[in-house]
C-alpha positions as CSV (number, residue, x, y, z in Angstrom):
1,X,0.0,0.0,0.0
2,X,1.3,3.3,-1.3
3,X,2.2,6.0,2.1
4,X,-0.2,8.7,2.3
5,X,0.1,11.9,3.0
6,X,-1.3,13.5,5.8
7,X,-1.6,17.4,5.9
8,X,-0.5,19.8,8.9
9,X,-2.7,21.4,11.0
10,X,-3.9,25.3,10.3
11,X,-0.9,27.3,11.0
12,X,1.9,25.4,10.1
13,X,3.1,25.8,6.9
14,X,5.4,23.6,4.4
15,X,6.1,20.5,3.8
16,X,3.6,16.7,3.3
17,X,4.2,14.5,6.4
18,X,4.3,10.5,4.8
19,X,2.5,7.8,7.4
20,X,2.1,4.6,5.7
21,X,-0.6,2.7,7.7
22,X,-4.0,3.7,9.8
23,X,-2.2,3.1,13.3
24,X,0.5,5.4,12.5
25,X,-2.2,7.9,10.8
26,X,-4.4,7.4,14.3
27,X,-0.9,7.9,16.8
28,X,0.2,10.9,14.5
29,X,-3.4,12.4,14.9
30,X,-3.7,11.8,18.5
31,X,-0.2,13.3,18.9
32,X,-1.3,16.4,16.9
33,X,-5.0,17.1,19.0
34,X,-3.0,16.1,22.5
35,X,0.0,18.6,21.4
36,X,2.0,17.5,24.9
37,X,4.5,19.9,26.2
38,X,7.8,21.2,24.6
39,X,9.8,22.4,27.4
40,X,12.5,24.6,26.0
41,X,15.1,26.9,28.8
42,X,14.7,30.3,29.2
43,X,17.4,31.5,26.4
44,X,18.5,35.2,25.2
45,X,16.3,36.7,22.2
46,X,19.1,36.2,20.3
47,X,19.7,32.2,20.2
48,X,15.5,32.2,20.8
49,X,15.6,31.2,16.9
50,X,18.6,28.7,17.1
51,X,17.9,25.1,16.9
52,X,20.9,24.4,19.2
53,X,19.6,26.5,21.8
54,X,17.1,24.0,22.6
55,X,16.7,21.1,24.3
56,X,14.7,17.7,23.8
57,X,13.9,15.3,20.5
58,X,13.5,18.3,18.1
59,X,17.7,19.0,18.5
60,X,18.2,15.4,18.5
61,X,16.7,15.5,14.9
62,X,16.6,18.5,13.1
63,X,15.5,17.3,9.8
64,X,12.3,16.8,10.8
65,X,11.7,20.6,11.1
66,X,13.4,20.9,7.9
67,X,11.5,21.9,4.7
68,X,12.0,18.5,3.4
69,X,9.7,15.2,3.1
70,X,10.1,12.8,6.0
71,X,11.3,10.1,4.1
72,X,11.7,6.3,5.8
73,X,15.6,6.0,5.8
74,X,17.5,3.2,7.8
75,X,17.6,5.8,10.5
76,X,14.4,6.8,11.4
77,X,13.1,3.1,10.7
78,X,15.3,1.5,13.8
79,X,13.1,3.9,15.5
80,X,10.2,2.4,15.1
81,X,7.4,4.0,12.8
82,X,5.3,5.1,15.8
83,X,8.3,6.8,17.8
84,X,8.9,8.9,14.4
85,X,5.3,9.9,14.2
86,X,5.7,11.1,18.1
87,X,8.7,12.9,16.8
88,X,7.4,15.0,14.3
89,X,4.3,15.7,16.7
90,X,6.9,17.2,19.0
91,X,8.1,19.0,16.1
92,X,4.9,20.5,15.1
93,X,3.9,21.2,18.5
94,X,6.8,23.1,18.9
95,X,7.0,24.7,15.8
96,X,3.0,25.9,16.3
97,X,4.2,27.4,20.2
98,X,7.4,28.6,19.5
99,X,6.4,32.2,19.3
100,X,3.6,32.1,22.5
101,X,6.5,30.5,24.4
102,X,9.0,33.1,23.6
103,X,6.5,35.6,24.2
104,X,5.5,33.8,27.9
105,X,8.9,33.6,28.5
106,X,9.4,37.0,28.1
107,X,6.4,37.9,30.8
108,X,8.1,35.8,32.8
109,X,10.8,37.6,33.2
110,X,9.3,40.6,33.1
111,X,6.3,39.3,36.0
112,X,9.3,38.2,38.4
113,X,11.2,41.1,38.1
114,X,8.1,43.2,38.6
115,X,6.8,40.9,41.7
116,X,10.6,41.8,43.4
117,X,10.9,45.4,42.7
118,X,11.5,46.7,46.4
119,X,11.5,43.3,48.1
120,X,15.5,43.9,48.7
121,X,14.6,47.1,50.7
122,X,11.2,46.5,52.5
123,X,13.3,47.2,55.9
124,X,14.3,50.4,54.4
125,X,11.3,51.5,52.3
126,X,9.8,54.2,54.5
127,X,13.0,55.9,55.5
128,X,14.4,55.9,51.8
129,X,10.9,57.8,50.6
130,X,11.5,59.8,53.0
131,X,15.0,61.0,52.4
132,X,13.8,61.4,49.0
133,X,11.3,63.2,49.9
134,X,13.4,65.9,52.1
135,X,15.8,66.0,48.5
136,X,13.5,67.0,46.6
137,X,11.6,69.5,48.3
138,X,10.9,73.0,46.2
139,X,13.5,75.3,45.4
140,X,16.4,72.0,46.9
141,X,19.0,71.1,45.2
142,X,22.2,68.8,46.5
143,X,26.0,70.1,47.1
144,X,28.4,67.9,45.6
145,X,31.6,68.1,47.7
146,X,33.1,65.2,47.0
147,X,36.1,64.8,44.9
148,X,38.9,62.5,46.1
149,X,41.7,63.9,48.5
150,X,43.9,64.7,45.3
151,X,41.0,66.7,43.2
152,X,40.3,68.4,46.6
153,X,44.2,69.0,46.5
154,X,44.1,70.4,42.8
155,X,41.2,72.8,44.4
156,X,43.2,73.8,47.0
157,X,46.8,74.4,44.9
158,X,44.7,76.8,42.4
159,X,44.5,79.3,45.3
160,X,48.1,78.4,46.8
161,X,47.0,76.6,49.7
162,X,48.6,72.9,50.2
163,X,46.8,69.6,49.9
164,X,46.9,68.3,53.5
165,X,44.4,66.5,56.0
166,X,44.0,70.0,57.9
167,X,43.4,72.2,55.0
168,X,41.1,69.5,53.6
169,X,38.9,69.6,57.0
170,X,39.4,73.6,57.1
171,X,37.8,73.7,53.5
172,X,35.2,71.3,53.7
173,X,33.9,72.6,57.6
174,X,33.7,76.0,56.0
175,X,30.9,74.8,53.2
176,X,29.2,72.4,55.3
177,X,29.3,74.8,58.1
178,X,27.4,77.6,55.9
179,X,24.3,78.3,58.2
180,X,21.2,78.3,55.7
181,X,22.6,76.3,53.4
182,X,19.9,73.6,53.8
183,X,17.5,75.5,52.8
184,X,18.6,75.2,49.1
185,X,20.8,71.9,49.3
186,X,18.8,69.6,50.5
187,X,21.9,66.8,51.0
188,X,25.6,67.2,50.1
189,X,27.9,64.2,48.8
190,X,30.9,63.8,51.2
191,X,34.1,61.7,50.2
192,X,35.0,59.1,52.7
193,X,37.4,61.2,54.3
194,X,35.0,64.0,54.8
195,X,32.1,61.1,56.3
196,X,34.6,60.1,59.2
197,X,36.2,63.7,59.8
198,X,35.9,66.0,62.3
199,X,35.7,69.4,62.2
200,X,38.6,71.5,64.1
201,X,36.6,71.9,67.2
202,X,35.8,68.0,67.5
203,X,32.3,67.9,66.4
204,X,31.8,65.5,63.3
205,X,31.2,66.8,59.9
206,X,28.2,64.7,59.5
207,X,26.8,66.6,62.6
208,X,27.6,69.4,61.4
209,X,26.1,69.5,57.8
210,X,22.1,68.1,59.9
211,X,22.9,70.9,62.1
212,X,22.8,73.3,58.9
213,X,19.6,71.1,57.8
214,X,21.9,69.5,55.3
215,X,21.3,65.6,54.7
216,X,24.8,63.7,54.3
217,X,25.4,61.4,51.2
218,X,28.7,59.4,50.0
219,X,30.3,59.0,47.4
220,X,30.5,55.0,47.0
221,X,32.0,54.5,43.7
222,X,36.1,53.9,43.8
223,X,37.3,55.0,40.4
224,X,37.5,54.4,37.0
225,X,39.7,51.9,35.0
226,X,40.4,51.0,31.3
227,X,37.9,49.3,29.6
228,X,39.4,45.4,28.6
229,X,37.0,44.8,25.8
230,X,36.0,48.4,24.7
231,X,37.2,50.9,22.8
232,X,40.3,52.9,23.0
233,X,40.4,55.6,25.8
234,X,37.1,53.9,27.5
235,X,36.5,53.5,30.9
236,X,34.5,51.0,33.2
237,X,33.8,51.9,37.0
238,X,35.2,49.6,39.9
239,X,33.5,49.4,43.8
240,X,31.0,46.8,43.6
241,X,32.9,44.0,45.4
242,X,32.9,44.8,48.9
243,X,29.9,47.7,48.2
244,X,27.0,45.6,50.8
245,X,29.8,46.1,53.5
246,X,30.7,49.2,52.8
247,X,26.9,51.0,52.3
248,X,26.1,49.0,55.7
249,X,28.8,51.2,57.7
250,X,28.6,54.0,55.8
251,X,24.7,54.1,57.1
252,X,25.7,54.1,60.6
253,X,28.0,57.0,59.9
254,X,25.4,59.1,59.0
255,X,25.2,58.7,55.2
256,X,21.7,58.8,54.1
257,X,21.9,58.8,50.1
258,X,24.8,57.4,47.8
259,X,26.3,58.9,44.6
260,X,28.2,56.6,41.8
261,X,29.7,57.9,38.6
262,X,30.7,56.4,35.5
263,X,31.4,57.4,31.8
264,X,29.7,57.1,28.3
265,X,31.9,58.9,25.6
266,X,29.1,60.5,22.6
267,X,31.6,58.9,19.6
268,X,32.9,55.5,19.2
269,X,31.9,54.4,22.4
270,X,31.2,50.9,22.4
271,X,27.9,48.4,23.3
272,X,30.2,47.2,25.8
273,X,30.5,50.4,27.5
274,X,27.0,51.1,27.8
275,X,25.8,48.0,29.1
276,X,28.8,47.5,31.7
277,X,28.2,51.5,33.3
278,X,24.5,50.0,33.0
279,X,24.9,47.2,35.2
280,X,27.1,48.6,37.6
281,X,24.5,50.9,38.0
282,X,21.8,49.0,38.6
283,X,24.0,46.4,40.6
284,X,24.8,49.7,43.0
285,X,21.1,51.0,43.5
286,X,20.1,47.5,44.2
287,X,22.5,47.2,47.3
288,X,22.3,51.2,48.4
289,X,18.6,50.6,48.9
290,X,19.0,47.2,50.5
291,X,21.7,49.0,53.1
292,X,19.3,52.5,53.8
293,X,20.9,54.6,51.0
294,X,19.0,56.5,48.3
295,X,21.3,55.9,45.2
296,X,21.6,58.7,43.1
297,X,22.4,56.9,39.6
298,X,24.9,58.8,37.5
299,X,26.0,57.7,34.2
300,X,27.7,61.0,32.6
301,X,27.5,61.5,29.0
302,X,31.3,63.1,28.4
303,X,31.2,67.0,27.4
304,X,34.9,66.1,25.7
305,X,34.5,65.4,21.7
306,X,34.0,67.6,18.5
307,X,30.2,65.7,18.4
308,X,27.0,68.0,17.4
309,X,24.3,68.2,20.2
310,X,21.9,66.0,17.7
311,X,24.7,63.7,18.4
312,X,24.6,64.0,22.3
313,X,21.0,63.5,22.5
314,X,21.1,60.1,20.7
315,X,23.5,58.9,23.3
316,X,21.6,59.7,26.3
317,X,18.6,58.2,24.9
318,X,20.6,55.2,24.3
319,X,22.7,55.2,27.8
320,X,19.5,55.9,30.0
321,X,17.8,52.9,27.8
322,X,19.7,50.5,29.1
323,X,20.5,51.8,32.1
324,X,16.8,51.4,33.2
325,X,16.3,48.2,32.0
326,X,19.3,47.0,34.0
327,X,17.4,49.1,36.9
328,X,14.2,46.6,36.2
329,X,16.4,43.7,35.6
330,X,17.9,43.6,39.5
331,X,14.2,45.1,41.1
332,X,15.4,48.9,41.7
333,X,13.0,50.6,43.6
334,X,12.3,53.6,41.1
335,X,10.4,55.8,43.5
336,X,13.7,55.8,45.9
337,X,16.4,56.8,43.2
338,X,17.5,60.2,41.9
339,X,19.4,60.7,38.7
340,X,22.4,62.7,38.1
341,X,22.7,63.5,34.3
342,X,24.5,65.5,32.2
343,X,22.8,68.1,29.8
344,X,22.7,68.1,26.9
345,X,24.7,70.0,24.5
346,X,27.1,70.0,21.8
347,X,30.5,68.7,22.5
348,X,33.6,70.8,23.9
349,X,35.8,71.0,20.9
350,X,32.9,71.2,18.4
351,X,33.3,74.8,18.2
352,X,29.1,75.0,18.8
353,X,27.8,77.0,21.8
354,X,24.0,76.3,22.4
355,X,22.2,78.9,24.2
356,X,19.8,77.6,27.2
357,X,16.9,77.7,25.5
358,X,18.1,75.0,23.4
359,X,19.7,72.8,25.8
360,X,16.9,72.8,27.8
361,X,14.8,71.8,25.0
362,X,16.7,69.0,24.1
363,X,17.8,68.0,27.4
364,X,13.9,67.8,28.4
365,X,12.9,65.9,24.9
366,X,15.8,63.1,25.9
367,X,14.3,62.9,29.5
368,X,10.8,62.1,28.1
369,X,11.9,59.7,25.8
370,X,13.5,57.5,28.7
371,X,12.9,58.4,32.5
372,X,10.3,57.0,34.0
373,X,7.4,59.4,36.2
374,X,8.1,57.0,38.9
375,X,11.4,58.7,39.4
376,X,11.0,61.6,41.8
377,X,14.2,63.9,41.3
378,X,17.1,64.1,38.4
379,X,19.7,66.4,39.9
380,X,22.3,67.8,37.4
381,X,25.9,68.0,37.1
382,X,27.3,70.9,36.3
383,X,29.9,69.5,33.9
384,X,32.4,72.0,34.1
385,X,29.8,75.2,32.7
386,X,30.4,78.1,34.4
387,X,28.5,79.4,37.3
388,X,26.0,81.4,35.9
389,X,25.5,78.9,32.3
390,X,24.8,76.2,35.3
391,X,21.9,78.5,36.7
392,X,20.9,79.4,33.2
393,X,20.5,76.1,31.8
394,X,18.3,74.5,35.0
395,X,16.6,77.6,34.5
396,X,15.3,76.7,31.5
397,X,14.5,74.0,32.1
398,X,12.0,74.6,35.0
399,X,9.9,77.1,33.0
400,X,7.2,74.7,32.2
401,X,5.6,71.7,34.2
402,X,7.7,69.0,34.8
403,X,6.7,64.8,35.6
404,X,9.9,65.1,37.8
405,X,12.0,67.6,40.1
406,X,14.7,69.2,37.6
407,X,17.4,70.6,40.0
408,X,20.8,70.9,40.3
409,X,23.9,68.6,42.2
410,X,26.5,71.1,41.3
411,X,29.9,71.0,42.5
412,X,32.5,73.5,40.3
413,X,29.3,75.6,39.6
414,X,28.4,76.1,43.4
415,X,32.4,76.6,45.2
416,X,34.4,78.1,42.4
417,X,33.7,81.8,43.9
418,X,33.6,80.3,47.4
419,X,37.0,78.6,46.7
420,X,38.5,82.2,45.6
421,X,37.0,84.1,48.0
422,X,38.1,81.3,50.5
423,X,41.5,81.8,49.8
424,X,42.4,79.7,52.2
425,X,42.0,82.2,55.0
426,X,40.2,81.7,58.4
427,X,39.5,85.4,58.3
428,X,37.5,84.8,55.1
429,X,35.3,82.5,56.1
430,X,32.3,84.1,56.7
431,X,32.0,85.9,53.5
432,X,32.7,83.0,51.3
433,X,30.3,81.3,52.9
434,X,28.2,84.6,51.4
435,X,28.9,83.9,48.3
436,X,27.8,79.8,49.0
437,X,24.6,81.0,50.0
438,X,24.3,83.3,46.8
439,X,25.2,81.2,44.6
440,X,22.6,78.2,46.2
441,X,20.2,80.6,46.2
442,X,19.9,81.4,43.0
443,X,20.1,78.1,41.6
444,X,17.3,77.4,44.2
445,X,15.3,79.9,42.5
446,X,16.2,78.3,38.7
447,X,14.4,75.1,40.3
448,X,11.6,77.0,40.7
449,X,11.8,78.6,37.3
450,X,12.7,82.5,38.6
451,X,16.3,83.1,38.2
452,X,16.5,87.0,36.4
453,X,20.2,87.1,35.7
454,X,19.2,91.1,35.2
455,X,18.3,91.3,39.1
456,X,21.2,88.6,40.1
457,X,24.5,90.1,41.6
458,X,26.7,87.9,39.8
459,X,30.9,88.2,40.7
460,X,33.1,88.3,37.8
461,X,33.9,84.7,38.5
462,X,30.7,83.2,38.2
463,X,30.4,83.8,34.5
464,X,34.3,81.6,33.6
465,X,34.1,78.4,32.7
466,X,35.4,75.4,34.4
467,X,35.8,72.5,31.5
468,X,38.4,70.3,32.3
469,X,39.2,67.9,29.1
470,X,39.1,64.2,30.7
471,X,38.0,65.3,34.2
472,X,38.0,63.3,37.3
473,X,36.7,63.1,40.5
């Protein structure tokens, strides 16, 4: 008797299965209306269309699912006609799932990550919404103080004072010791140094900055290090290994929010580079919130390149893609991060100077493309703008409703007239603490959208520029 051919079912296309007698007809049509399960791993998008990348009788005979007749061959007939016909069931079954499966798998991941967002912090949650909370008040922004010991050094050399423990503690007592500064910075980021230092009359710093209504964060991240994998000139940052232990004490010094940096370059920067400032990200927020600490997530777009500002903004969109998916990938609790961007704007050597108008447009398009609402505060750096381009900018930027709190974590662009008037002088103390409070207070009233550069006392020094080509902390 001549094999027959028996159609497949609605759906899947191609080629004539061949069953040559009524009990293999009856098995393959059982097999067909039973469809039993195909259980395939959880695999990357990427291998989710690769044969090899799954497991179970369809990998132990591809042809079947090949675009050719099943033909009886010495093979297949040591099988047994009935075991081939279960085979090619197998096949069709999987062939007719393939895409619900991928797409279940997907909600999978997505369901579990969703169902742990926050689990890692439930001891924490109230506190870090609240810290949040007191960052992002009206008219706050954050005072970033805290470059290592030998940028603090460079600081101090630029007005001829020497880099030593002493003059470091004399510096950083005079801004955290700025009465009213809290109400416009909301926290400041201390180096490690500055967390466990006292002031000169014993009292420690961290007292000292909630005395002034100033909440004290930490800088948590340890540096940055060539890239083994990525481009030329990139950089990945280090810190995550001993980071639970570290967050942990740093909470019971005081520390109440964290900061870590790392670096995307707007040319030739590589996929590598993205996705490993990504998850260290993510990696850090996760544990900040699991040891008290409100991360504020920071992955800087470089000012340093010849790029065009169209340029820029396709980079941040990019960066701040991935960056959040990592976020949802490891369960980040949204509503207790804050962000720490960079504007955008054309590049330093590109010879282009956008005015703020512009760079608030674009700046705020990028934003909406990629930051969630759930995220109550981004917090800018300065990026080596000058002073008053600093105020300008966030200005700019807060003339229209916003879904989040645009302010400012400014470092250069809040102490480089403090720093001069400073001089390194005890007698000077008070009045460059002045100019602190000036120059907080009007980028207190850019967050609120009412900075008049016309009515604003600016010093000579506010208005020079600060770039540094291939700046570090």
């Amino acid at each position: 008797m001549p094999p027959r051919s028996v159609g497949r079912p609605a759906g899947v296309q191609g080629h004539k299965v061949f069953i040559g007698t009524k009990l293999e007809e009856f098995c393959f049509a059982m097999a067909m209306l039973s469809q039993p399960a195909f259980v395939t791993p959880l695999v990357p998008c990427q291998n989710a269309r690769n044969p090899a990348a799954l497991r179970g009788a369809v990998q132990q005979f591809p042809k079947l699912l090949s675009a050719e007749p099943l033909i009886a061959t010495p093979q297949t007939s040591a099988l047994g006609s009935v075991a081939v016909v279960a085979v090619v069931a197998l096949g069709v079954a999987a062939a007719r799932r393939g895409g619900a499966s991928k797409r279940a798998g997907r909600k999978s991941r997505v369901a579990t990550c969703a169902s742990a967002c926050g689990k890692h912090c439930a001891e924490y949650k109230e506190e870090l919404l609240s810290t949040v909370k007191a960052l992002t008040n009206p008219g706050r922004g954050i005072l970033a103080m805290d470059e290592s010991n030998g940028t603090c050094g460079l600081r101090l050399e630029s007005i001829g004072v020497e880099n030593t423990e002493q003059n470091r503690r004399r510096w950083r007592e005079t801004l955290l010791g700025t009465k009213g500064l809290g109400d416009y910075c909301g926290g400041a980021i201390l180096f490690t140094e500055t967390l466990y230092q006292d002031t000169t009359d014993g009292k420690k710093m961290t007292d000292l900055a909630k005395q002034n209504g100033v909440i004290p964060g930490i800088k948590v991240d340890t540096g940055l290090l060539p890239l083994v994998g990525g481009n030329e000139g990139e950089n990945w940052c280090r810190g995550l290994d001993d980071l639970k232990e570290r967050t942990t004490e740093f909470y019971k010094a005081g520390a109440r929010f964290a900061k870590w940096r790392t670096t995307v370059r707007v040319r030739n920067h590589s996929d590598l580079a993205v996705s490993e400032a990504a998850h260290g990200l993510a990696r850090y927020a996760a544990i900040c919130q699991s040891s008290g600490l409100v991360p504020i997530i920071e992955p800087e777009i470089l000012l340093d390149g010849e790029h065009s500002i169209d340029e820029n903004f396709e980079t941040f969109v990019e960066t701040w893609s991935v960056v959040f998916k990592a976020c949802a990938d490891f369960g980040v609790m949204l509503e207790g991060v804050l962000l720490k961007p960079s504007m955008v704007t054309p590049g330093a050597q590109s010879g282009v100077k956008a005015d703020a108008a512009t760079i608030a447009d674009y700046t705020l398009r990028a934003l909406k493309k990629v930051v969630p609402p759930a995220v109550p505060g981004i917090m800018f750096l300065s990026g080596g703008q000058s002073e008053v381009e600093a105020t300008l900018n966030l200005n700019a930027m807060n003339q229209s409703p916003n879904p989040w709190h645009i302010s400012f974590s400014y470092a250069r662009a809040l102490q480089n007239t403090t720093l001069k008037t400073w001089a390194g002088k005890d007698e000077n103390q008070v009045a460059a603490q002045a100019k602190l409070l000036q120059r907080a207070a009007a980028n207190s009233k850019a967050q609120l959208g009412k900075y008049d550069p016309k009515t604003a006392d600016e010093d000579a020094s506010a208005l020079e520029g600060m770039y540094v080509k291939d700046y570090s902390y």
